[in-house]
N, C-alpha and C positions, 0 to 999 in steps of 0.2 A: 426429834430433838428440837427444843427450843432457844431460843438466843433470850440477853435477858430483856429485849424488847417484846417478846412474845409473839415473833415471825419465826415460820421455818427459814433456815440457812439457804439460799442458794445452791442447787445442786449442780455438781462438775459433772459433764460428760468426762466414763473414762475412757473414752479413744478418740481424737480427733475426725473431725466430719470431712470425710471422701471431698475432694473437688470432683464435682462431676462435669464430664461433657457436655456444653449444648452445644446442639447444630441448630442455627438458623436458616429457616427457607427466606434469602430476600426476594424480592421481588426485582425482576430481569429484564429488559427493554431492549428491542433489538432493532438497529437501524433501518432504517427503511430505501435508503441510497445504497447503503453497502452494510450486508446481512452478516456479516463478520465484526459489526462493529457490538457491542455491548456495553449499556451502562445497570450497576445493581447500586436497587436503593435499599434501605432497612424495610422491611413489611408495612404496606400503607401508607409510607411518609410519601409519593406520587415523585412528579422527577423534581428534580430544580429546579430554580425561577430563571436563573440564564438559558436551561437550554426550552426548544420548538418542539412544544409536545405534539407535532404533527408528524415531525419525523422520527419518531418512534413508537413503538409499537411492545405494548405487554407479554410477554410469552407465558407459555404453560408452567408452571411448577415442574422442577425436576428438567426441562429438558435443557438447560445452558451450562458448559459447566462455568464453577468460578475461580477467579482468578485468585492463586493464592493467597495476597495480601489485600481482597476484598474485606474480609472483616474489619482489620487496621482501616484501612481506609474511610470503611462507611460508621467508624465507631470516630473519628475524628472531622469529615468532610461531610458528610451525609450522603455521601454517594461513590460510585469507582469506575470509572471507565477503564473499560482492557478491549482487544481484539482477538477472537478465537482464529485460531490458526486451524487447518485442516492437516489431520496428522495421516503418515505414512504407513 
């Protein structure tokens, strides 16, 4: 069908589009004085300019967990510092 400018119409999706999940892998930094401490940054953005990139240290992918309002955090701050606790 054409309009009378001689464009098709604009087509409606008819069902709205799924919000889908993503999961981000950040990148994880683990203290180097005390191995409980944790900072996550967004992927590749490296740490802050405040803190001493000597006293931390990159970790593996997967192996830190995160702190639940890391995302919030590093979506407003650029980064999150929490402490892994050793559970029972």
């Amino acid at each position: 069908m054409l309009t009378s400018i001689g464009r098709e119409p604009l087509r409606r999706y008819c069902c709205p589009m799924m919000n889908a999940t993503v999961k981000i892998a950040y990148d994880v930094y683990r203290g180097k004085t005390d191995p409980s401490l944790r900072l996550a940054t967004a992927p590749g953005a490296r740490l802050p300019a405040h803190v001493n990139a000597k006293d931390w240290v990159l970790m593996p992918a997967g192996k830190s967990p995160l702190h639940s309002d890391a995302p919030k955090e590093i979506g407003v701050q650029g980064y999150c510092f929490f402490q892994v606790s050793k559970g029972k």
